[in-house]
N, C-alpha and C positions, 0 to 999 in steps of 0.2 A: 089316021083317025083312031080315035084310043074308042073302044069298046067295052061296058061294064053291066052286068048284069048280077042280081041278086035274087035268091030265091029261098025259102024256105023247106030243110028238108027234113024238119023232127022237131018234135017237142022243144024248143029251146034253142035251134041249130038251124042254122043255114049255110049257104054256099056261094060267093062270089066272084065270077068268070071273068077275069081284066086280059083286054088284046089287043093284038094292033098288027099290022100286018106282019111284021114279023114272028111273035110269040104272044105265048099266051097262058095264063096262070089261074088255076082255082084253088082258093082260098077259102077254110070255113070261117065260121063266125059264131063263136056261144052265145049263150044266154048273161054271161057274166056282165055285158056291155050293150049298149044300143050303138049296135055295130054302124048299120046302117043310115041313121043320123050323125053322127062324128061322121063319118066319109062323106055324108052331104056338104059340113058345113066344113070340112076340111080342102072341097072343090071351090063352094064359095068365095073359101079365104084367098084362093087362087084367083079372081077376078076381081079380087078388093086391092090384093096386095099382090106382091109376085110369088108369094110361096104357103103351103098350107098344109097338117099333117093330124095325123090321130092317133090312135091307139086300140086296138083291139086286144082285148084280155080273153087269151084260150086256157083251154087245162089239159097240158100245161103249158107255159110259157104266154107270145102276146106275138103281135103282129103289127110292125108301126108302119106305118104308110108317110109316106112325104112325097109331097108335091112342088116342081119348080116350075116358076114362068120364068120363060124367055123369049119376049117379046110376044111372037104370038105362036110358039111352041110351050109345049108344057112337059115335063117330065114326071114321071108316076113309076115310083120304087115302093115295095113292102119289104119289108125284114123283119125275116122270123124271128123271136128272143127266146132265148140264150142260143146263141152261138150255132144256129141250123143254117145259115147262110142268107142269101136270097130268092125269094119268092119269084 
């Protein structure tokens, strides 16, 4: 079971907990973007279609999230931009 959690921690900024039994990643979120809407409707896109994604804009760089169904598993990857790896 995939875990996600979002919370507010500054003017502008938040922080979002994603886990699952194995690991587990926090992630902020600026003000640049409505973080938190794009990753709703990029879960959505996951139950409509089989795959769904967004984009988080930090400073600096961006944080793209993608989503795949497989069948009735999902996989959930972010990737930091430029060039930081994964999240």
């Amino acid at each position: 079971m995939i875990r996600f959690s979002y919370r507010l921690t500054g003017s502008g900024w938040a922080v979002a907990e994603l886990s699952d039994e194995k690991s587990e990643a926090r992630i902020p979120a600026s003000y640049l973007c409505d973080a938190l809407r794009d990753f709703v409707v990029a879960v959505e896109d996951v139950f409509s279609a089989e795959s769904g994604e967004c984009l988080w804009e930090e400073e600096p760089g961006e944080v793209h999230w993608k989503f795949q169904r497989t069948g009735d598993r999902v996989t959930c990857r972010g990737v930091l931009e430029p060039g930081t790896g994964d999240v």
